[in-house]
DRENZA-976302 format. One record per residue (C-alpha): residue in one letter; y, z, x; residue number from 1. Coordinates in steps of 0.5 Angstrom, whole numbers, plus 500, padded with zeros to 3 digits. Example, Ala and Ser with C-alpha at 12.3 -4.5 7.8 and 13.67 -1.06 7.14 Angstrom:
# residues 2
REC rest  py  pz  px  nr
REC    A 491 516 525   1
REC    S 498 514 527   2
END
This chain:
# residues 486
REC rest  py  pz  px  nr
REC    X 529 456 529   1
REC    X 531 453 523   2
REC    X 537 452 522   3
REC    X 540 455 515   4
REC    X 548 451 517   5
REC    X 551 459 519   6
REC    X 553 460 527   7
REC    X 549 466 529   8
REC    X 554 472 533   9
REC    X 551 473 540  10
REC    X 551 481 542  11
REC    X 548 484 548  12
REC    X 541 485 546  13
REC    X 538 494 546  14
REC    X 532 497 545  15
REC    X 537 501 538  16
REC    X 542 495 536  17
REC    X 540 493 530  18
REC    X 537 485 530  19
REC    X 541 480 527  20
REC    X 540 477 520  21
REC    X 534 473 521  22
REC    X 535 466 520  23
REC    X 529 462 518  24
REC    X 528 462 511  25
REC    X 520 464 512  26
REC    X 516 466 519  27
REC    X 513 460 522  28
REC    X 505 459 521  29
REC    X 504 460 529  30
REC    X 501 454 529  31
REC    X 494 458 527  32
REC    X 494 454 520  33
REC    X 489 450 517  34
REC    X 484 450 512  35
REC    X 482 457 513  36
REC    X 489 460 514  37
REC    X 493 458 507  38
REC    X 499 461 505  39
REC    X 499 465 498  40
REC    X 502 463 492  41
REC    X 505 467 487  42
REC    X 498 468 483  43
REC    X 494 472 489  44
REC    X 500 475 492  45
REC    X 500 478 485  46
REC    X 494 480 485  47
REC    X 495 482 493  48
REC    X 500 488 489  49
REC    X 496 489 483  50
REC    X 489 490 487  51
REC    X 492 494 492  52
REC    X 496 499 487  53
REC    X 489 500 482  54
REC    X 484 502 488  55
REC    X 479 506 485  56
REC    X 482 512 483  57
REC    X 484 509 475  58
REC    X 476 511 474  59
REC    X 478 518 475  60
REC    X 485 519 473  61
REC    X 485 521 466  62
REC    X 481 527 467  63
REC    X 485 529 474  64
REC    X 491 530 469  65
REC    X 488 532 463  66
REC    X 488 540 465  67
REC    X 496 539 465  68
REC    X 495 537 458  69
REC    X 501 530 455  70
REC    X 505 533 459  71
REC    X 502 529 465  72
REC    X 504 522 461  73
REC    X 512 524 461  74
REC    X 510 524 469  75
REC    X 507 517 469  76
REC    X 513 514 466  77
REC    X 517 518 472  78
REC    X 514 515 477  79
REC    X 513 508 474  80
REC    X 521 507 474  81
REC    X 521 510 481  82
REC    X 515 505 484  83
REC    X 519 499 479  84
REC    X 525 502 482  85
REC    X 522 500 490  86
REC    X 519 494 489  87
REC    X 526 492 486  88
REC    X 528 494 492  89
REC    X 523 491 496  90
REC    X 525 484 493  91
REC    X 532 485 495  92
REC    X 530 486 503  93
REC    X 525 480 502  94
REC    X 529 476 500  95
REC    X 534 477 505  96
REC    X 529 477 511  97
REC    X 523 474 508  98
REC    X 518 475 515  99
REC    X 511 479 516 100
REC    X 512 487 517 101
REC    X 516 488 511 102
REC    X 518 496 512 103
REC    X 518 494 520 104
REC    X 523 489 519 105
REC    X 528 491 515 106
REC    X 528 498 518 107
REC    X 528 495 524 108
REC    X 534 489 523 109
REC    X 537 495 521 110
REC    X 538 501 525 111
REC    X 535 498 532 112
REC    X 527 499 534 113
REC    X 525 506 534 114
REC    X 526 506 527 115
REC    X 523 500 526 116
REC    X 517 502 530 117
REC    X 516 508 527 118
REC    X 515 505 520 119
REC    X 510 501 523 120
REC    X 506 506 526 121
REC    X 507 511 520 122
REC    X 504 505 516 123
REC    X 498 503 520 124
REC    X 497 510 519 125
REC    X 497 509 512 126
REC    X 493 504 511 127
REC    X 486 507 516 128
REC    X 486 512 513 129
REC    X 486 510 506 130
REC    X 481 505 508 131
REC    X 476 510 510 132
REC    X 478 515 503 133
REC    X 477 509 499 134
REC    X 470 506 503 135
REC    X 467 515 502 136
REC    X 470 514 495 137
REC    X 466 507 492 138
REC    X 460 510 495 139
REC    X 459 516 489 140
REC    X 460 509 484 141
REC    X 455 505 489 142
REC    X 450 511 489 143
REC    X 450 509 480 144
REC    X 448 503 480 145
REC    X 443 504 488 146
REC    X 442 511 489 147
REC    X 445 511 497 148
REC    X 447 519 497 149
REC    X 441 523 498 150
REC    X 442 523 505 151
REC    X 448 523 509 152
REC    X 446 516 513 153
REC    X 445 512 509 154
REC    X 451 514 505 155
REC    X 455 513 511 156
REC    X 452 506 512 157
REC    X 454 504 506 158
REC    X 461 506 506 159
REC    X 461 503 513 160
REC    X 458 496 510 161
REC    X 464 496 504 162
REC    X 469 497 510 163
REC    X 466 491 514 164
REC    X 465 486 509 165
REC    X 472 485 507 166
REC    X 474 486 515 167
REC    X 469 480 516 168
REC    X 473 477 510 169
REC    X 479 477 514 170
REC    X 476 474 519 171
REC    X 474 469 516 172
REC    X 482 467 514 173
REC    X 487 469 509 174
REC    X 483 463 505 175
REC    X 479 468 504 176
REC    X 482 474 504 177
REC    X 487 471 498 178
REC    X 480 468 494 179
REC    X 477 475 495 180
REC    X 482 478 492 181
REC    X 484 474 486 182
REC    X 476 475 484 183
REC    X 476 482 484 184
REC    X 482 483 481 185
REC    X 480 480 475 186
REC    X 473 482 476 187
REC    X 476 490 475 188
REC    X 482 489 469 189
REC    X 475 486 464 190
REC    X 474 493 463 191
REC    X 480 497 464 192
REC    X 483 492 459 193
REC    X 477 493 454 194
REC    X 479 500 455 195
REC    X 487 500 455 196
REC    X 487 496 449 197
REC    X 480 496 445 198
REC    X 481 505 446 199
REC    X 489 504 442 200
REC    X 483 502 436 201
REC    X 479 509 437 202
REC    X 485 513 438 203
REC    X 485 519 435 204
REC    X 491 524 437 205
REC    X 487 531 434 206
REC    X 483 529 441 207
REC    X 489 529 445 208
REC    X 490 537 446 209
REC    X 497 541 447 210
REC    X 503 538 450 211
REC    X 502 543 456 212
REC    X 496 546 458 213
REC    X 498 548 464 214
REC    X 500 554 463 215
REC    X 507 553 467 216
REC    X 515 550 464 217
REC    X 515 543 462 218
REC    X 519 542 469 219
REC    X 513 545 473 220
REC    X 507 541 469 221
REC    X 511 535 470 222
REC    X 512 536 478 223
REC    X 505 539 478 224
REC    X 501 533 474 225
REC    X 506 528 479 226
REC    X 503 530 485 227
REC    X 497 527 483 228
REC    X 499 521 481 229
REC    X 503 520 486 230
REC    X 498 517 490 231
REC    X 496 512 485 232
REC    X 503 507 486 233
REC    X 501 507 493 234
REC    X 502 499 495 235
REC    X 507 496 492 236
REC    X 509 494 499 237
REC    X 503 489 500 238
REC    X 507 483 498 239
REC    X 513 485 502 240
REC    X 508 487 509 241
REC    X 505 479 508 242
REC    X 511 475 506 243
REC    X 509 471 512 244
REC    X 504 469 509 245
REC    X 506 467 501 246
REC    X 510 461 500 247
REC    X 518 462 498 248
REC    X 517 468 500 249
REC    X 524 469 498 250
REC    X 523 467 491 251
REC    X 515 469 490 252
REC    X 516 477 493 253
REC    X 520 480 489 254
REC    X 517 477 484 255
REC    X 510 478 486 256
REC    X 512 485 488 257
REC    X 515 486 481 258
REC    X 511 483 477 259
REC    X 504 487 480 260
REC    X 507 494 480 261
REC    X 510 493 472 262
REC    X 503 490 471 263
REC    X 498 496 474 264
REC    X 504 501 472 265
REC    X 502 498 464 266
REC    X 494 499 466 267
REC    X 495 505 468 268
REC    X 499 508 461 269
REC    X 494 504 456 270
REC    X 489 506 460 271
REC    X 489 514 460 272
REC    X 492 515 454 273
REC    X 487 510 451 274
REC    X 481 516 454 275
REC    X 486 522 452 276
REC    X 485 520 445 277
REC    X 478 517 445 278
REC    X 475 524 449 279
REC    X 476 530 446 280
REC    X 480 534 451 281
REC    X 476 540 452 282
REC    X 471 535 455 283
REC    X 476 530 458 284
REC    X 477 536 463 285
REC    X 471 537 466 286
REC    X 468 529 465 287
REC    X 467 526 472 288
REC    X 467 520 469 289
REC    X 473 520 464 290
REC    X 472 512 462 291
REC    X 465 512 461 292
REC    X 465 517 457 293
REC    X 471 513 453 294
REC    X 466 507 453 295
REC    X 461 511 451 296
REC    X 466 514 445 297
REC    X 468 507 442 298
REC    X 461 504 442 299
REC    X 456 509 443 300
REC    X 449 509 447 301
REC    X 449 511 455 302
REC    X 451 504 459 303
REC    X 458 506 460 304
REC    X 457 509 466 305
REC    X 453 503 469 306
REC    X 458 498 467 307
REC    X 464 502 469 308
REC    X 461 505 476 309
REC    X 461 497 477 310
REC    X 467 496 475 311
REC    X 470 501 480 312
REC    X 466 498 485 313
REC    X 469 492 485 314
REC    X 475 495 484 315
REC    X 475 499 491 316
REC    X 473 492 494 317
REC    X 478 488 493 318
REC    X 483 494 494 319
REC    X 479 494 501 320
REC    X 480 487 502 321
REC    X 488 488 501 322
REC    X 489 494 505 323
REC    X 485 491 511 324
REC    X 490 485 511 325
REC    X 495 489 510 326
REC    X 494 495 516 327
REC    X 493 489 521 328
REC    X 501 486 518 329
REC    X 505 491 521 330
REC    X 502 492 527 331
REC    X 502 485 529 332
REC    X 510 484 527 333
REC    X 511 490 531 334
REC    X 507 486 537 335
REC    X 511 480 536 336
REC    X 517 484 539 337
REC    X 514 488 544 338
REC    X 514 495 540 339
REC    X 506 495 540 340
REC    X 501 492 545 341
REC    X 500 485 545 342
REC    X 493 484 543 343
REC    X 496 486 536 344
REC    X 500 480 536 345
REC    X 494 475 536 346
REC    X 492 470 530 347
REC    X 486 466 528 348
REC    X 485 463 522 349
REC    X 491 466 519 350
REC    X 490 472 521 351
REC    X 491 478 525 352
REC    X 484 479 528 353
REC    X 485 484 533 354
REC    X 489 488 529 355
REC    X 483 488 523 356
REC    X 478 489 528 357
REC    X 482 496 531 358
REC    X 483 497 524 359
REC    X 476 498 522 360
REC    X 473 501 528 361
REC    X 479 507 527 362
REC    X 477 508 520 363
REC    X 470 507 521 364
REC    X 470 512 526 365
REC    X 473 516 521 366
REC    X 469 516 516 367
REC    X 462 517 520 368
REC    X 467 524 522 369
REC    X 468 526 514 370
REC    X 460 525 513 371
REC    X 457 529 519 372
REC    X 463 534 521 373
REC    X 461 539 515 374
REC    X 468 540 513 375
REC    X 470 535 506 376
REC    X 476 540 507 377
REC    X 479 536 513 378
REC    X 478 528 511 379
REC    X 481 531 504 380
REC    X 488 534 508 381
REC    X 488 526 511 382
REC    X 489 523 505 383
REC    X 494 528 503 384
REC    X 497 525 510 385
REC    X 497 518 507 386
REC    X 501 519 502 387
REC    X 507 523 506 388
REC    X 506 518 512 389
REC    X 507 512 507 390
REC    X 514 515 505 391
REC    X 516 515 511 392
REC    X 516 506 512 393
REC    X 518 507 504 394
REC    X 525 512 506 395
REC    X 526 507 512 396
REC    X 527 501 507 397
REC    X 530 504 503 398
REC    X 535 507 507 399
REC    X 536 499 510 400
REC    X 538 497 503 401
REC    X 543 503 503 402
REC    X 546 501 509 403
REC    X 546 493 507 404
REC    X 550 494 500 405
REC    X 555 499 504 406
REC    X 556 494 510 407
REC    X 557 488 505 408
REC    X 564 486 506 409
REC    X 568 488 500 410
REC    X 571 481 498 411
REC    X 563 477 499 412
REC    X 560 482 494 413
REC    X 560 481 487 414
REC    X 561 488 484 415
REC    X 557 488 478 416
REC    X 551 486 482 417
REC    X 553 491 488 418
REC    X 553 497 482 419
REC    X 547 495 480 420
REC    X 543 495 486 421
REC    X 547 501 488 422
REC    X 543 504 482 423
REC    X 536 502 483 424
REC    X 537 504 491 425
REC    X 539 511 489 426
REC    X 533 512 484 427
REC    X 528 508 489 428
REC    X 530 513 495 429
REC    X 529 519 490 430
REC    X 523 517 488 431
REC    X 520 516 496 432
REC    X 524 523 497 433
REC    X 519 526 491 434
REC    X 513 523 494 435
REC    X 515 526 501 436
REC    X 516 532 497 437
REC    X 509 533 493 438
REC    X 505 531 499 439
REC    X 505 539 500 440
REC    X 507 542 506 441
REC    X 501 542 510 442
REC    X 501 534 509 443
REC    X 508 533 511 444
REC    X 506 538 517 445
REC    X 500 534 520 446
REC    X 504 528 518 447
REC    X 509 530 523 448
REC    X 505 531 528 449
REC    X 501 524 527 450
REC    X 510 521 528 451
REC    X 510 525 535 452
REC    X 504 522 537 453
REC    X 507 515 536 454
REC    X 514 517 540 455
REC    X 510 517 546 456
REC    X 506 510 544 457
REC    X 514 508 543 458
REC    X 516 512 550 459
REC    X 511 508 554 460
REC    X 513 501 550 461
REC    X 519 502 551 462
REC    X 519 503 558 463
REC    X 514 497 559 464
REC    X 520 493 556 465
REC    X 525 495 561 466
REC    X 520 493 566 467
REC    X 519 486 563 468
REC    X 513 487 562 469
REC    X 513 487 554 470
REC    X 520 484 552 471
REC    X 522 483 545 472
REC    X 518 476 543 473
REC    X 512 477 546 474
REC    X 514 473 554 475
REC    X 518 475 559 476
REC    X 524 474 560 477
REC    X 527 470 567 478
REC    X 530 475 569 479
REC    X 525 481 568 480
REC    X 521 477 572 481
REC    X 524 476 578 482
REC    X 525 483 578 483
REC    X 518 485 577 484
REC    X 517 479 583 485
REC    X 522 483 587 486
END
């Protein structure tokens, strides 16, 4: 353990004490580095958050929000200053704890192991079942470009293959991961910059249409547009899940988590008040290709929808890339302190391949059951979960944060400082409770159900432990060992 010049305090270790203040300034390669596993630097882990805030469905945003009328933008600009809000305050907690697992751990230093396990399993949910939704997704803008979605086989082999491809980019190592991942990022923002940007020389406000088309009070409008959108700023926790592996994570986190979510938050506004003013809003609202009826408005002809349907490809790959990173992170974390099972804390190449493997079979198994149950109904309602089951790590390390600012000793705390945090914990805590809130309540209902099914993982974990069998560290301790010999 590197040591930071402070003598840590022993306590009696507990499944519900709440860990100790780390004291190494950023975790420890495994000694898995190499070639093949670099650790990120400012720029990648940028595009890490940005890439995995802007998947795909920025393609299909301005016609989602467009029957609510201008209204939904007021919404917009909400949820952005509550997602800058959590990514300040993910800067915070990874600047003080800047360890792989990001919401487990702070969650877990905080308020002991079940809290921290929850956030990880809540997390790992998340991140399948997205991979499956964006894979069913991309498939719709592959069909563009080489027709695959005549038949339900050959659809479900291609969004099988846009999940594998960038799990074998995992396994190949986070080199890879990370190159992949600035590639692709650069690659999508061509053309939703050429829209943001070159739209605002097309704008016309008569194409805008009413304030409020939605029938409902202002209020309402607000709350009904912001349940849509509040999947889009899912992701702004991706540098903090994978501070292991970014250089000065105390330093570049908070800045990359920042920096990606201002900037995908900036991609987001320019890009759907460019279409609402260059579409005229009777047709934005049943446009299933919202910019490519943009592109098509500013520059005329028809090869909008090629180009943005590539785009959206490349999106989603990328957000794929990101995201399978991500859902072997938290469980490895998890692993490494006997909360998961052990096969999750194993590496390769910087990566944690058994997680990325089980990952991508649960997704994959997923979306075969989404192309041959018969009912779209019922994968729609898992990614309705998603989001209720992401808030559930967000609410945690929020909470952490709470409990950091009003444990701090009075007279080691500069007030100005305290206030200011105070302030951004409060709103980034209201923000997770809304995105809780617009998950819908059948949502919250099969995502409760998804936590109880953890509890009893938690349960068998747990009790491995008090065998010895699996202790915090991932090796049995003496003493358990001459008890399981006894």
């Amino acid at each position: 353990m590197h040591n930071t010049g402070t003598v840590a305090r022993s306590a009696p270790a507990s499944a519900e004490t709440p860990a100790a203040p780390p004291t190494v300034p950023a975790e420890d390669p495994h000694g898995d580095a190499g070639r093949h596993a670099r650790r990120f630097g400012l720029p990648v882990a940028t595009a890490l958050v940005m890439g995995n805030i802007i998947g795909g469905g920025i393609f299909l945003l301005p016609a989602s929000i467009a029957p609510y009328g201008t209204v939904s933008l007021v919404a917009f600009v909400v949820l952005t200053v509550g997602a800058i809000a959590l990514a300040l305050v993910f800067g915070r907690l990874a600047a003080r704890d800047p360890r792989t697992g990001g919401p487990y751990v702070y969650a877990r230093e905080a308020f002991g192991d079940f809290a921290g396990f929850l956030a990880a399993w809540s997390y790992w949910i998340t991140t399948w079942v997205s991979n499956a939704a964006l894979a069913v997704a991309a498939v719709g803008y592959l069909d563009v470009l080489i027709p695959v979605d005549d038949h339900r086989w050959t659809a479900c082999l291609a969004a099988l293959a846009l999940q594998w491809l960038p799990a074998l980019a995992n396994f190949a190592g986070t080199r890879y991961v990370g190159a992949v991942q600035l590639v692709s990022t650069v690659l999508k923002f061509v053309p939703l910059l050429l829209v943001a940007v070159g739209g605002l020389f097309f704008f016309d406000p008569d194409r805008l249409g009413p304030f409020n088309a939605s029938g409902h009070g202002a209020v309402g409008a607000v709350s009904a547009s912001a349940a849509l959108l509040l999947f889009s700023y899912l992701g702004v926790e991706s540098a903090a899940v994978s501070a292991g592996e970014v250089k000065n994570a105390r330093r570049n986190v908070g800045r990359a988590t920042v920096i990606g979510t201002a900037g995908a938050a900036l991609v987001y506004l320019l890009g759907t008040v460019s279409v609402f003013g260059t579409v005229a809003h009777d047709r934005l609202v049943s446009s299933s290709a919202p910019f490519s009826d943009a592109v098509n408005t500013m520059f005329g002809g028809s090869w909008g929808g090629t180009a943005v349907a590539l785009a959206a490809l490349v999106s989603m790959t990328g957000c794929l890339n990101g995201w399978t990173l991500l859902s072997a992170q938290t469980p490895y974390a998890a692993a490494r302190d006997g909360l998961f099972p052990s096969a999750f804390a194993r590496r390769r190449r910087g990566v944690p391949t058994v997680g990325v493997g089980v990952t991508v079979v649960l997704a994959s198994l997923l979306t075969v059951y989404n192309y041959f149950s018969g009912s779209a109904k019922v994968f729609d309602v898992l990614v309705l979960v998603t989001t209720f089951t992401a808030t559930v790590p967000y609410l945690l390390a929020t909470a952490a944060q709470i409990f950091h600012l009003v444990a701090g000793r009075p007279g080691q705390v500069d007030r100005g400082r305290l206030v200011r945090d105070s302030v951004i914990t409060a709103v980034a805590a209201a923000f997770s409770v809304w995105l809780m809130a617009g998950a819908g309540y059948a949502a919250v209902y099969q995502g409760v159900l998804f936590l109880f099914v953890g509890i009893i993982v938690y349960a068998v974990m747990a009790a491995r432990r008090q065998r010895g069998l699996a202790p915090a560290g991932g090796t049995p301790t003496a003493e358990a060992s001459a008890v399981e010999t006894a």
